[in-house]
MIPABA-523432 format. One line per 5 residues: their letters; for each residue x, y, z of N, C-alpha, C. Coordinates in steps of 0.2 Angstrom, whole numbers, plus 5000, padded with zeros to 4 digits. Last residue first. Example, Ala and Ser with C-alpha at 12.3 -4.5 7.8 and 13.67 -1.06 7.14 Angstrom:
% residues 2
SA) 5064:4989:5035:5068:4995:5036:5064:5000:5039 | 5066:4972:5039:5062:4978:5039:5066:4984:5039
***
This chain:
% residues 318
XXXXX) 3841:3882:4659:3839:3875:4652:3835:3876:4648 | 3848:3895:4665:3842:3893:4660:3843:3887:4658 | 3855:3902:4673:3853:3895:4676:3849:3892:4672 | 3861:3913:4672:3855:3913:4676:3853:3908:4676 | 3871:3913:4663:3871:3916:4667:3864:3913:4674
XXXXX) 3869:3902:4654:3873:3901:4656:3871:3906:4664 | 3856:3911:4649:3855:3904:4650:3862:3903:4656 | 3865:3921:4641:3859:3922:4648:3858:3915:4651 | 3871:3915:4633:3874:3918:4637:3870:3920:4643 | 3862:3912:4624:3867:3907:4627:3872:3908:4633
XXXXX) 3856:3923:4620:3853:3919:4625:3856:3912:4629 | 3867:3928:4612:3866:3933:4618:3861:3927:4623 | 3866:3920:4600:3872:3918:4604:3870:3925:4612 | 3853:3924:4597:3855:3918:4597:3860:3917:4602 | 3854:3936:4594:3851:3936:4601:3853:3929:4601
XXXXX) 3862:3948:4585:3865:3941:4588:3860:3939:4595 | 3854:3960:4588:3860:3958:4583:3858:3952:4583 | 3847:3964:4599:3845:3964:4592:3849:3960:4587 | 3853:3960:4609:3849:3955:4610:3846:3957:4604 | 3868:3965:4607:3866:3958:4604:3861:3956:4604
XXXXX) 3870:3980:4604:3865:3978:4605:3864:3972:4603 | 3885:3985:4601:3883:3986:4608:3873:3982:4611 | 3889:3969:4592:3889:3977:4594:3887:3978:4601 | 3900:3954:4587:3890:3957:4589:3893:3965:4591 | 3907:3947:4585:3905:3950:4578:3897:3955:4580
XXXXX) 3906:3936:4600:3911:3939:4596:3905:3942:4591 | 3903:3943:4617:3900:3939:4612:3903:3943:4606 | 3909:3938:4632:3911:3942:4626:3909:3938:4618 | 3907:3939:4650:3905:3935:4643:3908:3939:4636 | 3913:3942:4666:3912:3944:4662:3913:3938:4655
XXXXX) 3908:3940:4684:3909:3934:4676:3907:3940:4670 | 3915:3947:4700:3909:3950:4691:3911:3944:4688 | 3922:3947:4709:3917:3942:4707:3911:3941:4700 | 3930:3960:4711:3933:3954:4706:3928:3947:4706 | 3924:3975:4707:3922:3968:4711:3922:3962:4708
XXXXX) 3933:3982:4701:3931:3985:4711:3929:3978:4713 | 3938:3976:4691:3944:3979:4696:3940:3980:4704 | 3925:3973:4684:3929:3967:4687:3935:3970:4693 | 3925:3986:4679:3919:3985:4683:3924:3979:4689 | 3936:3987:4670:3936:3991:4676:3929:3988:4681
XXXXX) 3931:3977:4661:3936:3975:4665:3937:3981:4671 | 3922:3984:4656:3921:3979:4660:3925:3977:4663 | 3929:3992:4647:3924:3998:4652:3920:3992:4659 | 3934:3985:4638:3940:3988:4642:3935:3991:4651 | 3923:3979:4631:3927:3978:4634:3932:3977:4639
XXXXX) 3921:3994:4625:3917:3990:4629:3919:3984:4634 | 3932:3995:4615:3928:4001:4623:3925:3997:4627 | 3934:3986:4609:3939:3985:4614:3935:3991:4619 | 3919:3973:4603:3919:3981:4606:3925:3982:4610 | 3909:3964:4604:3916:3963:4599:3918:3971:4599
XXXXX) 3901:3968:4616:3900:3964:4611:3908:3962:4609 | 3898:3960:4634:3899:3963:4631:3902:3961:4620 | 3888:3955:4649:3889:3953:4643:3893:3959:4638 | 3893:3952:4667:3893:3958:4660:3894:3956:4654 | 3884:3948:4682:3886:3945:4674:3887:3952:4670
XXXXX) 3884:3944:4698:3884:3950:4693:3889:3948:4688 | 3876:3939:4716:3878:3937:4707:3877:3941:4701 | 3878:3952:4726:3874:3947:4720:3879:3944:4715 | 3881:3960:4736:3887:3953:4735:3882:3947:4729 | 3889:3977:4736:3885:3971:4733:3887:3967:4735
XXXXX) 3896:3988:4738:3894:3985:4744:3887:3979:4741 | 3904:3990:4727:3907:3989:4732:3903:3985:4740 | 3894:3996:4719:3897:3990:4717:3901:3985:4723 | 3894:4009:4722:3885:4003:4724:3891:3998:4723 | 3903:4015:4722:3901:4015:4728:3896:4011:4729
XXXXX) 3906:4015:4708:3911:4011:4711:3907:4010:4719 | 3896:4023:4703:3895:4014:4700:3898:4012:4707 | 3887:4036:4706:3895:4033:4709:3893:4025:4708 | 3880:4045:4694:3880:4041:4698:3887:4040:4701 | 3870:4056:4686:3877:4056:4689:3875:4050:4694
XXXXX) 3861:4064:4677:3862:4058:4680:3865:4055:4682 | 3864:4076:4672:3860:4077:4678:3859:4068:4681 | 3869:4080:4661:3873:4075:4666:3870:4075:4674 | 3863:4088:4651:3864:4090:4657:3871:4087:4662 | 3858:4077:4645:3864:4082:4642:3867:4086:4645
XXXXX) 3847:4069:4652:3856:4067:4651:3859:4072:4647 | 3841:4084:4654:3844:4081:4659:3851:4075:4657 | 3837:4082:4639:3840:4086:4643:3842:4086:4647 | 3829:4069:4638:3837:4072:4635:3841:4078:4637 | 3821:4072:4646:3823:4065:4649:3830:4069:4644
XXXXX) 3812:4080:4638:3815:4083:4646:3820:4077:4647 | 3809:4076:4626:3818:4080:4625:3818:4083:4633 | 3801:4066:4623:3808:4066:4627:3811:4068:4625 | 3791:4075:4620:3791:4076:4627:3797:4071:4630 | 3786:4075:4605:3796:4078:4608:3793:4078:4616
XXXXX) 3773:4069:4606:3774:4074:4604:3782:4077:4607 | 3773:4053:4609:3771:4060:4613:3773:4067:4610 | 3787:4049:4602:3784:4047:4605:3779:4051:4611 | 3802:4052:4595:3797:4057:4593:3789:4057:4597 | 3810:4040:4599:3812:4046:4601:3808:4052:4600
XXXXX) 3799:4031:4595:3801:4031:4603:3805:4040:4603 | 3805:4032:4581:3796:4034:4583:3799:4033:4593 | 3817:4028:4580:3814:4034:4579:3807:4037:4582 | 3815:4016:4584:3818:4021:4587:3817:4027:4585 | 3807:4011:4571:3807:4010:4578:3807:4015:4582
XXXXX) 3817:4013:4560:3810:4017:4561:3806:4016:4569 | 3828:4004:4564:3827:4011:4562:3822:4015:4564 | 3821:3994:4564:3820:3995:4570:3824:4001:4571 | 3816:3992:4549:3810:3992:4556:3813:3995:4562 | 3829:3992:4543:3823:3997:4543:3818:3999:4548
XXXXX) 3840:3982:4551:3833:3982:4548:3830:3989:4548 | 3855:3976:4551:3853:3980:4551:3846:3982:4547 | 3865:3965:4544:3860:3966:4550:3853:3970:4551 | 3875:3973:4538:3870:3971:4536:3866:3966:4539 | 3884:3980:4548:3877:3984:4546:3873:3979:4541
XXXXX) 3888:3968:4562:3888:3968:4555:3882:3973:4553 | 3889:3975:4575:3895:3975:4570:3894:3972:4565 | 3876:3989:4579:3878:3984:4577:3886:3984:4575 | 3878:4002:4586:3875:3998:4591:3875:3989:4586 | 3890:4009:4578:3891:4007:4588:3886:4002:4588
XXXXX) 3886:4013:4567:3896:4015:4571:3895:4011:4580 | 3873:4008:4564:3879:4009:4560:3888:4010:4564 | 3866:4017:4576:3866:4009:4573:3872:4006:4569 | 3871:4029:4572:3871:4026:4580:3871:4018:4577 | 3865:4031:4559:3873:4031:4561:3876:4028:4566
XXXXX) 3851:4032:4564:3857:4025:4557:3864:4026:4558 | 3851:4043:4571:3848:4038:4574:3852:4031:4571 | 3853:4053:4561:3858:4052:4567:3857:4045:4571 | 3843:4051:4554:3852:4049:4550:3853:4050:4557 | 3832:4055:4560:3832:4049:4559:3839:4049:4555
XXXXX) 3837:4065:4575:3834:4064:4568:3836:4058:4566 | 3842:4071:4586:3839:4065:4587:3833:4063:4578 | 3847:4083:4583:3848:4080:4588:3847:4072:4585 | 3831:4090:4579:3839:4091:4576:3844:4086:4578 | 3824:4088:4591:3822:4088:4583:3830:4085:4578
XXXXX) 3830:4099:4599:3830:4090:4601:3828:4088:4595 | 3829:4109:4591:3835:4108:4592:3834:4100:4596 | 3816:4112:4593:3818:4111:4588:3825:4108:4586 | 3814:4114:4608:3811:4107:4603:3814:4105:4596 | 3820:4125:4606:3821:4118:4611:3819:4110:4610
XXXXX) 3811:4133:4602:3816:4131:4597:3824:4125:4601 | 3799:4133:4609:3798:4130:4602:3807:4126:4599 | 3800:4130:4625:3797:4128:4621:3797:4126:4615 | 3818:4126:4632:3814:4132:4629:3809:4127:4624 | 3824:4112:4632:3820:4114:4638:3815:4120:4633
XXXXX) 3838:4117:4627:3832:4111:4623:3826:4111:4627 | 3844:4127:4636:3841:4128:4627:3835:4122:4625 | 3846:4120:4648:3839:4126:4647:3839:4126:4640 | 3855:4111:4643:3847:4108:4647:3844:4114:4646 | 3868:4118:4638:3863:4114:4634:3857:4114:4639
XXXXX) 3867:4125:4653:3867:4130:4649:3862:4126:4642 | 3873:4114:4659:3867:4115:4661:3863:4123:4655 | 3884:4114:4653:3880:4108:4652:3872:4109:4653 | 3892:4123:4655:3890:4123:4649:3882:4119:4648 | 3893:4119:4669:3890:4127:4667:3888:4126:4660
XXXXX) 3891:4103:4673:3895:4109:4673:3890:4115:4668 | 3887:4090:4684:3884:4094:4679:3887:4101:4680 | 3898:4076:4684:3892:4080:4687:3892:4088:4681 | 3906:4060:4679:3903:4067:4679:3895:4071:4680 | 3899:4046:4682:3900:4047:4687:3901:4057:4687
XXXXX) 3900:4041:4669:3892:4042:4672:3894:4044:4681 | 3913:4042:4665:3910:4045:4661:3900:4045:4666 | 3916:4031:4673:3920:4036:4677:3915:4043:4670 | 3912:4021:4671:3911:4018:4677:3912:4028:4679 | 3899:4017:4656:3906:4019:4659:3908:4019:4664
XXXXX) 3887:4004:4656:3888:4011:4658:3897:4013:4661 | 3889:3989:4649:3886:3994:4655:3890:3999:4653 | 3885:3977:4641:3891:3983:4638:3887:3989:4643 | 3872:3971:4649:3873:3971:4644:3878:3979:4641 | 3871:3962:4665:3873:3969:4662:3875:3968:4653
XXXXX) 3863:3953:4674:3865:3952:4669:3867:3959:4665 | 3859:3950:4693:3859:3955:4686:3865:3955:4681 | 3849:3939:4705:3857:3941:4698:3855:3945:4694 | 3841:3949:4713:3845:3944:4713:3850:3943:4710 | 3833:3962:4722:3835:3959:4714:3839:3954:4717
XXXXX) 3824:3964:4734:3821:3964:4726:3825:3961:4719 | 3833:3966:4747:3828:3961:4745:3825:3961:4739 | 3841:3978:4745:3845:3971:4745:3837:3965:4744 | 3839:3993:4740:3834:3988:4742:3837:3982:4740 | 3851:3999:4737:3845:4002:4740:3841:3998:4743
XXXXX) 3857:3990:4729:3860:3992:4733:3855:3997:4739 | 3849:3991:4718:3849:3983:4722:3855:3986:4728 | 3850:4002:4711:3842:3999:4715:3844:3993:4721 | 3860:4003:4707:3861:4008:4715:3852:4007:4717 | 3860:3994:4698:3864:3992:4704:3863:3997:4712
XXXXX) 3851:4002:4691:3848:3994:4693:3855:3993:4699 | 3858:4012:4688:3852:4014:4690:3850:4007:4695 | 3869:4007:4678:3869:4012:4686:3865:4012:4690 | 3862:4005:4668:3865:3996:4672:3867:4002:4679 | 3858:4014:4660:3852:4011:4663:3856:4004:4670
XXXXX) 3867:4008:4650:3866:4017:4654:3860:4016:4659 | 3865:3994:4646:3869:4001:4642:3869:4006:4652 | 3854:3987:4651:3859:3987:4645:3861:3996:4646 | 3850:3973:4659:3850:3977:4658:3855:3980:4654 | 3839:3959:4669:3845:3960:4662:3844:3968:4661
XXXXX) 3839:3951:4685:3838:3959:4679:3842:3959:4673 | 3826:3942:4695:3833:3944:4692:3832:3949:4686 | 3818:3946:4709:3818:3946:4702:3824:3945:4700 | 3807:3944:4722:3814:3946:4721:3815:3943:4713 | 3787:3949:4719:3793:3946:4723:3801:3949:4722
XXXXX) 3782:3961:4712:3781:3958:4720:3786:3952:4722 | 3779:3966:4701:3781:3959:4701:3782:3955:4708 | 3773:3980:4708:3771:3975:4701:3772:3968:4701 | 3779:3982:4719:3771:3982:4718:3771:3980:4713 | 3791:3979:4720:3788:3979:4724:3780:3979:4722
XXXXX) 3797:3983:4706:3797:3976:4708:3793:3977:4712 | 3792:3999:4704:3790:3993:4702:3791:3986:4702 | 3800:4002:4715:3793:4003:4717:3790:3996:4712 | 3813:3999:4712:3812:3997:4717:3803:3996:4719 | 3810:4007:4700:3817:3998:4699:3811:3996:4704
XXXXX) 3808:4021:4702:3805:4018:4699:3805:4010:4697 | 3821:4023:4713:3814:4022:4715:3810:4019:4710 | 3834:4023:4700:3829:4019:4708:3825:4019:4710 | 3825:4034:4694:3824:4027:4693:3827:4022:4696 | 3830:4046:4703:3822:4045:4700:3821:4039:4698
XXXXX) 3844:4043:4706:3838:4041:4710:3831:4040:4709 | 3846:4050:4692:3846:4042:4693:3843:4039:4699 | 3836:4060:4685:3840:4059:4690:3841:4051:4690 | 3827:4073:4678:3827:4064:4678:3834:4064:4681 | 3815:4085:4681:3821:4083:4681:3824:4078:4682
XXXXX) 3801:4085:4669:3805:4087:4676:3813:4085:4676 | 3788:4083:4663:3794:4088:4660:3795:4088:4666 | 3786:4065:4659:3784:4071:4661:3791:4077:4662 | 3780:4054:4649:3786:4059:4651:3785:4066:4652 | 3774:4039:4652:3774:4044:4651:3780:4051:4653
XXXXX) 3779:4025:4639:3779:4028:4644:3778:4036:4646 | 3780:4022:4627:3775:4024:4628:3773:4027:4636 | 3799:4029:4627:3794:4025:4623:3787:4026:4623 | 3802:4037:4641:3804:4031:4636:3799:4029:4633 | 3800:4043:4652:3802:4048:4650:3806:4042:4643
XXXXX) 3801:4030:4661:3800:4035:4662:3803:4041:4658 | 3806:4015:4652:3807:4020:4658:3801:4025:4657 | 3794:4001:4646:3797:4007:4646:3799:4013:4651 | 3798:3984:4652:3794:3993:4653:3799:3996:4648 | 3793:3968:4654:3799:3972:4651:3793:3978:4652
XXXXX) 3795:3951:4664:3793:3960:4663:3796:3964:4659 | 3794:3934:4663:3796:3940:4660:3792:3945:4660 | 3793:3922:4671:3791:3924:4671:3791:3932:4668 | 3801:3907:4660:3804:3912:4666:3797:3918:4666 | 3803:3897:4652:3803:3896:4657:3806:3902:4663
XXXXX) 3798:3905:4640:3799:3896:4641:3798:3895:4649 | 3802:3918:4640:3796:3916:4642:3794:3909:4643 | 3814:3916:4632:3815:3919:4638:3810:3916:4642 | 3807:3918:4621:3812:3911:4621:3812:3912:4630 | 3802:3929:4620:3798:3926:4619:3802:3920:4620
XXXXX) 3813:3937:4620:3810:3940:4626:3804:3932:4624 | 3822:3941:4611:3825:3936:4614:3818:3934:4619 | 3817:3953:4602:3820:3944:4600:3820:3940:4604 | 3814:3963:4608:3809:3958:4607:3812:3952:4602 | 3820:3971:4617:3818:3963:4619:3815:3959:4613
XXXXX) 3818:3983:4612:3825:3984:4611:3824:3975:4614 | 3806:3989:4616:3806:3983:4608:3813:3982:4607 | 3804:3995:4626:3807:3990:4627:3806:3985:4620 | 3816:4010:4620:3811:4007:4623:3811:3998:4624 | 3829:4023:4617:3825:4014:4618:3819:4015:4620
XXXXX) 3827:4037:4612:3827:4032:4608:3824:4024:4609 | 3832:4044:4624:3826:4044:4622:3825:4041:4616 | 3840:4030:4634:3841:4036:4629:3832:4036:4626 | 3846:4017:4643:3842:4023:4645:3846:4031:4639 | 3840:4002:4637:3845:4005:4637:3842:4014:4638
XXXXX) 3827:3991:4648:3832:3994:4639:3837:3999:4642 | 3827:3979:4656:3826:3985:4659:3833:3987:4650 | 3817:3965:4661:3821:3966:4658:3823:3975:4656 | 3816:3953:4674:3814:3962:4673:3819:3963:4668 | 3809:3937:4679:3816:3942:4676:3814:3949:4674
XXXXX) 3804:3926:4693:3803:3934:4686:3810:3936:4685 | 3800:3910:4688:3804:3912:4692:3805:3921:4689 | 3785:3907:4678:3792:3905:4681:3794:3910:4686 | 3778:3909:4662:3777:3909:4670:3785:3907:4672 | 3773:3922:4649:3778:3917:4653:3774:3915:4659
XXXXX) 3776:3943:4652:3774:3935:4649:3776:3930:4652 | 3771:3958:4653:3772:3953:4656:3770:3946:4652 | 3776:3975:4648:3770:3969:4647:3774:3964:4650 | 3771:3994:4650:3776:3986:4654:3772:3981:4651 | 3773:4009:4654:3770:4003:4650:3775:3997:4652
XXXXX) 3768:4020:4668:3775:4016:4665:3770:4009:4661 | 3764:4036:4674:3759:4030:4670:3767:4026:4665 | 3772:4045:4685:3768:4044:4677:3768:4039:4676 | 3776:4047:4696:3779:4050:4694:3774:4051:4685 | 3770:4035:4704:3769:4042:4707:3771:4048:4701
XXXXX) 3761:4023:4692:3769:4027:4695:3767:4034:4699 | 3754:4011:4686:3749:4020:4688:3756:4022:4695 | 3759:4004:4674:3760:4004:4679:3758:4013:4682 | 3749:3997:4660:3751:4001:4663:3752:4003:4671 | 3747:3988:4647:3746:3987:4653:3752:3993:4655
XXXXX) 3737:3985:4632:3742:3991:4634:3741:3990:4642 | 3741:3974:4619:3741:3974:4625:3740:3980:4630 | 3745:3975:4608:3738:3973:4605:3735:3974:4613 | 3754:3992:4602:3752:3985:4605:3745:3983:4609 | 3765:4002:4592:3757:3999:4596:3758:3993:4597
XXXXX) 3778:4008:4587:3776:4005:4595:3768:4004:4599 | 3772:4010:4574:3777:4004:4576:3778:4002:4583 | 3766:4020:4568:3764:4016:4572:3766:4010:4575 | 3768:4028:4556:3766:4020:4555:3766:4016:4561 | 3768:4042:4561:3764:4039:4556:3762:4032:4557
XXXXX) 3779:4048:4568:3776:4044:4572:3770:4041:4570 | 3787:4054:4561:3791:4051:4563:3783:4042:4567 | 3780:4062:4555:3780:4060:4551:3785:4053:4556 | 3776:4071:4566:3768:4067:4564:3774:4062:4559 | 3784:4077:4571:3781:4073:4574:3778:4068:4571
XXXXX) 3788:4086:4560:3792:4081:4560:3789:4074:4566 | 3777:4093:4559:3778:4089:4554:3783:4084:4555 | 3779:4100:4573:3774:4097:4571:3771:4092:4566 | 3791:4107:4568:3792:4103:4574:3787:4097:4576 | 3785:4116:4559:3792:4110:4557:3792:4104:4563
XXXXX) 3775:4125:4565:3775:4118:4559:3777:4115:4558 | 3785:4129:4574:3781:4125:4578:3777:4121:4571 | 3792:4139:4564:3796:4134:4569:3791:4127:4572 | 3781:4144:4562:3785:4142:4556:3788:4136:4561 | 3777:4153:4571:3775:4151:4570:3778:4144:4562
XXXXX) 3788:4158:4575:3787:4156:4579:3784:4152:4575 | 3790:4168:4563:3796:4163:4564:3793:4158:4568 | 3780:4177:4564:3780:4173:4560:3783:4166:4560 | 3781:4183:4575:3777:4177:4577:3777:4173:4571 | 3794:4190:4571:3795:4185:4578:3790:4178:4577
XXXXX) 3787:4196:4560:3793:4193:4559:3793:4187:4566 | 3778:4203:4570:3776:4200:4562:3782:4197:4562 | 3787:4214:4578:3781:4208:4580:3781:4204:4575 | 3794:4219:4569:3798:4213:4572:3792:4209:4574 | 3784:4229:4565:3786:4223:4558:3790:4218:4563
XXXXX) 3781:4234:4576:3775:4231:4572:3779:4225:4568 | 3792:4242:4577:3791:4236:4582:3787:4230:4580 | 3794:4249:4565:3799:4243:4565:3795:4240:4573 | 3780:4257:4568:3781:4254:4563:3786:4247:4565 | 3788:4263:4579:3781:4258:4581:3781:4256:4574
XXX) 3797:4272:4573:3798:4263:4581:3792:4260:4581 | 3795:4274:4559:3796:4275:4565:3797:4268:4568 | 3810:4276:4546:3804:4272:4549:3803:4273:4556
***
């Protein structure tokens, strides 16, 4: 066989692959994102240096910022149990991050300063006054090193089973950055966030960690998360890249140390969880940590009932 012959046949095999690869990637979209389960009747959007942030607002009263957990899976329907009792008597914001949900996501480098600034700019121009915060998971870094940056915008923040203190603190090693370019490359980068973030990995997550009874556990918000992670065509596999990266490296113990708000840690029926609050309480023995018994990593879906007893308590709610 000659060389231009076998070039020809590779070209034809490559684009073939190519082409095969981007109709899996595009089937998977379309199937993930068919029923439409993050539509709303409302669409209010914060116009961000960065991209266009969804957010709805209810209530009136004193604001609370309610801020999901930071994977390309949350969004803010990760509220909506508790978020309408809340509104009784508090002025409630919930968003989608940057690089979350209907938010927009744009292909760059996500950092945790990048959401500080999005924390501090959106109370500032959105909610415009001092707020108090509920916040969950991986996302509880960002809200401390916001109120640590800007002492005038938050007041009490409520942490839901927060962010490891010494696991969000790792910086970005060779391998890691190695993952971020693979999932980064156009087709087969997508393919592998595809992979990754399938709807059985997503049941699992819910299943082994985010509830503690699986029969709790709804369809809808399976498919929910799903659609968030598939939201815009895979444009958050830049925001998953970077956490694969470890490109969101914080110093918890350094923001903690120079606060003096009022700081609540809710955690579930969880010794990790549990154990990863008590280290918070070592730097700053003013923390009140709460422990809501049979619940998981996400009470305000599991158990909001006993999760709003807990916020109430925290923040002064009657």
């Amino acid at each position: 066989m000659s060389w231009k012959k076998a070039l020809t046949i590779t070209t034809i095999l490559t684009g073939a692959t190519s082409v095969g690869i981007h109709l899996i990637n595009k089937a998977i979209h379309i199937s993930a994102t068919i029923d439409h389960l993050l539509s709303s009747s409302s669409e209010t959007y914060y116009d961000w240096k960065f991209g266009k942030i969804f957010y709805t607002k209810q209530g009136q009263g004193t604001p609370l910022l309610l801020v999901h957990d930071l994977t390309t899976s949350s969004s803010e329907y990760e509220w909506k149990n508790v978020i309408k009792t809340l509104a009784k008597t508090r002025t409630v914001y919930s968003l989608d991050l940057l690089g979350c949900g209907r938010s927009d996501k744009p292909n760059l480098t996500y950092t945790n300063y990048l959401y500080v600034q999005l924390i501090n700019d959106f109370i500032k121009n959105v909610i415009k006054e001092k707020s108090d915060v509920i916040v969950t998971g991986q996302s509880s870094s960002f809200i401390l090193g916001a109120c640590q940056n800007n002492r005038e915008i938050i007041d009490n923040i409520v942490m839901i089973n927060p962010a490891d203190i010494y696991t969000t603190a790792h910086i970005p090693t060779n391998s890691s950055r190695i993952l971020t370019k693979l999932i980064l490359l156009p087709l087969i980068g997508t393919l592998l966030y595809n992979i990754l973030v399938r709807k059985d990995n997503i049941e699992k997550h819910f299943r082994e960690y985010y509830f503690y009874d699986k029969s709790k556990i709804k369809h809808e918000e399976i498919m929910t998360y799903y659609e968030a992670a598939h939201y815009g065509n895979a444009s958050s596999k830049y925001l998953f890249a970077s956490l694969s990266g470890n490109y969101l490296t914080a110093n918890i113990m350094l923001y903690l140390k120079d606060l003096s708000n009022s700081i609540f840690i809710v955690t579930g029926d969880n010794e990790r969880n549990k154990s990863e609050a008590a280290e918070y309480q070592k730097i700053l023995p003013s923390i009140e940590i709460f422990h809501i018994t049979e619940s998981g990593y996400l009470p305000q879906l599991e158990t909001p009932d006993k999760l709003l007893e807990q916020i109430k308590i925290c923040l002064d709610i009657e």
